[in-house]
C-alpha positions in Angstrom: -92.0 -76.6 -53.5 -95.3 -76.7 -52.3 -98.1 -77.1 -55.2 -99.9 -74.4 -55.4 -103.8 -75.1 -55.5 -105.8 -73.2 -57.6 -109.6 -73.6 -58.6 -110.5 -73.5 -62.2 -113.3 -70.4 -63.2 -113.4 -69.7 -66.4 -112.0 -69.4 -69.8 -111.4 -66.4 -72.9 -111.7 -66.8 -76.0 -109.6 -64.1 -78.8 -111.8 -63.3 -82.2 -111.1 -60.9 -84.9 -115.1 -60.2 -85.0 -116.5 -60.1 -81.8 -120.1 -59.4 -82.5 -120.3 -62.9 -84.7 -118.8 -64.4 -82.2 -121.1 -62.6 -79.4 -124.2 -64.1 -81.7 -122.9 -67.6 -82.1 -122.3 -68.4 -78.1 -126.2 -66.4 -77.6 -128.3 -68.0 -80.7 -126.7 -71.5 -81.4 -125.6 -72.1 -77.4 -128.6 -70.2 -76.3 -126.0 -68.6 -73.2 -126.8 -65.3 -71.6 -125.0 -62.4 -71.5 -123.5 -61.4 -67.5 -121.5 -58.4 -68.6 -120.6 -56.7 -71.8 -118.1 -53.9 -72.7 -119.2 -52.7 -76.1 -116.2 -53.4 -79.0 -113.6 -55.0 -75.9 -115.5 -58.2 -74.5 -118.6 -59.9 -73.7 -119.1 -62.5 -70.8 -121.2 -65.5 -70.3 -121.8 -66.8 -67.0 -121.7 -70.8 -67.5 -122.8 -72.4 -64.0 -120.4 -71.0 -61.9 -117.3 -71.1 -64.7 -117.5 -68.4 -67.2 -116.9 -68.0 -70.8 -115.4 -64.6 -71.8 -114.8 -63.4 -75.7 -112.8 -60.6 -76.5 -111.7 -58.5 -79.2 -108.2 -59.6 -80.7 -105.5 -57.3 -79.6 -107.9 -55.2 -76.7 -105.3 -57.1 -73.6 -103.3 -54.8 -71.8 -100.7 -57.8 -71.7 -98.8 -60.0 -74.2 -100.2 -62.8 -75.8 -99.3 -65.2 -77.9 -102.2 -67.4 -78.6 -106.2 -66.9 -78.2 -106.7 -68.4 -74.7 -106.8 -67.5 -71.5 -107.2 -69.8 -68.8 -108.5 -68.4 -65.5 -107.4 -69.5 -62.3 -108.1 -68.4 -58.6 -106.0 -68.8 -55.7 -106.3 -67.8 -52.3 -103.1 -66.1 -51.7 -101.6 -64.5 -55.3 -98.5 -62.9 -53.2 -97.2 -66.9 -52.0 -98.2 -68.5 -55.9 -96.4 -65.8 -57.6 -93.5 -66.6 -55.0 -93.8 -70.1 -55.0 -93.9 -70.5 -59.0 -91.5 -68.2 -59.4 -91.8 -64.0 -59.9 -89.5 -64.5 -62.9 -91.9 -66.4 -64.4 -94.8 -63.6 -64.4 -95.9 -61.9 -67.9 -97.5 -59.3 -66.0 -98.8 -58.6 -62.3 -101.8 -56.3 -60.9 -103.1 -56.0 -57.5 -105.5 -58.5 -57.5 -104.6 -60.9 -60.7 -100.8 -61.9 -62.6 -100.8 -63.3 -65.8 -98.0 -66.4 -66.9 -97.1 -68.6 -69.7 -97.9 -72.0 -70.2 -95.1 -74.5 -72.4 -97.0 -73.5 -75.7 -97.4 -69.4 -74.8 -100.9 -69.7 -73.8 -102.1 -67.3 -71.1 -103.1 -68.4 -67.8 -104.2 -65.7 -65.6 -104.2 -66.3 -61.8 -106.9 -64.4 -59.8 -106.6 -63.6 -56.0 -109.8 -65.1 -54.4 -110.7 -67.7 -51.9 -109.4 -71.1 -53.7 -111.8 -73.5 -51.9 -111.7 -77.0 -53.2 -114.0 -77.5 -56.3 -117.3 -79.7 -55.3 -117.1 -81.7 -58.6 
């Protein structure tokens, strides 16, 4: 089986109270907000890698831990195939969501998986 390559982009983080958690990544990190739904999530763009908190219980997935890993690829249709459709929590167009060992998420997004410059 071919590996299947896939660039690393960003990471989310599960909190009970979102709003002190929106306050510690702004005042102690000094990050910037990039996109925000009120009571679901908020996102911080991170130098081309994000960082994304959201509200416990607001996926529309199952999840056993409070991480999500996010990874694009350039085709999602041959990585789902090639790790296995079995293997797939859940699917949409443009993003699937599987497992790792320990139950953490790690979401696969369809994009252009160009190799990383660092």
């Amino acid at each position: 089986m071919q590996p299947t390559r896939a660039r690393f982009v960003g990471v989310e983080l599960y909190f009970g109270d979102l709003e002190k958690a929106k306050k510690f990544y702004q005042e102690t990190l000094g990050l910037e907000v990039s996109d925000e739904l009120l009571g679901h999530h908020v996102k911080f763009d991170t130098g081309g890698r994000f960082i994304c908190l959201e509200r416990r219980g607001a996926e529309s997935y199952p999840s056993a831990d409070k991480a999500v890993l996010f990874f694009e690829v350039s085709d999602l249709s041959s990585t789902i195939a090639a790790i296995g459709k079995n293997k797939i929590v859940h699917s949409e167009e443009r993003w699937a969501v599987l497992h790792d060992p320990e139950d953490h998420n790690v979401l696969l997004l369809q994009g252009s998986a160009e190799p990383d410059p660092k």
